[in-house]
C-alpha positions as CSV (number, residue, x, y, z in Angstrom):
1,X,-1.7,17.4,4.4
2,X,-4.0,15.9,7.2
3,X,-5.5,12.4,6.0
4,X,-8.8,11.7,5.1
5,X,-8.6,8.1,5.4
6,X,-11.0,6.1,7.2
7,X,-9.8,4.1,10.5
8,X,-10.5,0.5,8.3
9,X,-8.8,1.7,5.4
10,X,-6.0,3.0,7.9
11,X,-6.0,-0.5,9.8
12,X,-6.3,-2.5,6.1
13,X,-3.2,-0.4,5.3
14,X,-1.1,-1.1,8.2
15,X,-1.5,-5.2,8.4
16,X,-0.4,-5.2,4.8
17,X,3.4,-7.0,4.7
18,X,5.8,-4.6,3.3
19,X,6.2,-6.9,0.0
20,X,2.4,-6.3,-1.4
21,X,3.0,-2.6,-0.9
22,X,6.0,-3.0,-2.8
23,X,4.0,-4.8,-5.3
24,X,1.2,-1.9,-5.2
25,X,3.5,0.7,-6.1
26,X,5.2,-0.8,-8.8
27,X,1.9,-1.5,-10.3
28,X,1.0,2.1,-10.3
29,X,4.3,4.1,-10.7
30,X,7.1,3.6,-13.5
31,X,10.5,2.3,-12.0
32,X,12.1,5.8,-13.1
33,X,9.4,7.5,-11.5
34,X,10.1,5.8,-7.9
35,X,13.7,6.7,-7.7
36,X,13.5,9.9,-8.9
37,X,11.1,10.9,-5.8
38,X,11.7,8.1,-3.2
39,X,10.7,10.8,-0.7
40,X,7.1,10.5,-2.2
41,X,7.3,7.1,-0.3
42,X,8.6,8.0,2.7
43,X,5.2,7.3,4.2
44,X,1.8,6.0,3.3
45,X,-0.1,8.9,2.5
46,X,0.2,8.5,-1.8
47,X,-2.0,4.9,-1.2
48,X,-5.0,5.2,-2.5
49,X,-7.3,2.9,-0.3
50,X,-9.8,2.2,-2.9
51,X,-6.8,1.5,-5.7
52,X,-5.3,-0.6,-2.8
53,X,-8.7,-2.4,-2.8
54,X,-8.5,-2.8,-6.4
55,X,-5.1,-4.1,-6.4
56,X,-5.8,-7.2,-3.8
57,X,-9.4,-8.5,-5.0
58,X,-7.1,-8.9,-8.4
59,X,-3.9,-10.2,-7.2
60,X,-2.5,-13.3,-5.3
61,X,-0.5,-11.1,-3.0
62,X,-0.5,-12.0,0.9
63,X,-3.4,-9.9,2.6
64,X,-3.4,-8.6,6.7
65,X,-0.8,-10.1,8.4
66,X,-2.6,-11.6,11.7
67,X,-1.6,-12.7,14.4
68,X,-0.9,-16.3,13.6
69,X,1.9,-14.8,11.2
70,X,3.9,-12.8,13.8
C-alpha cells in the first residue's frame, strides 16, 4: 500500500525515539493483539499521524529527537 502521508508527518514520525512509539501503540492496541500480529509493526505504516498528534499534545513522552540528543 503506497503512503499517503505528508513529508512533515513523515519527518514528525521518524525523530520520534523508539520508546514513545512504544508507548503510542500500546495506547491504541491490546497487549494480546500486538503479539498475535507483530508483523503489523514491522514498519510504520499502521501510525496514524493525526492519532500520533493526539497522543503527544496529551502525554509527557519525549518529542523529535534533535540534534543536541544524538
Amino acid at each position: 500500500m503506497e503512503s499517503t502521508r505528508s513529508a512533515e508527518d513523515q519527518k514528525l514520525i521518524d525523530s520520534l525515539p523508539m520508546g514513545t512509539v512504544t508507548a503510542f501503540r500500546s495506547s491504541i492496541f491490546l497487549p494480546s493483539f500486538i503479539s498475535d500480529n507483530p508483523h503489523l509493526f514491522i514498519n510504520d505504516t499502521w501510525i496514524d499521524a493525526s492519532q500520533l498528534r493526539v497522543f503527544l499534545a496529551r502525554t509527557e513522552f519525549p518529542g523529535p529527537k534533535t540534534a543536541s540528543h544524538e
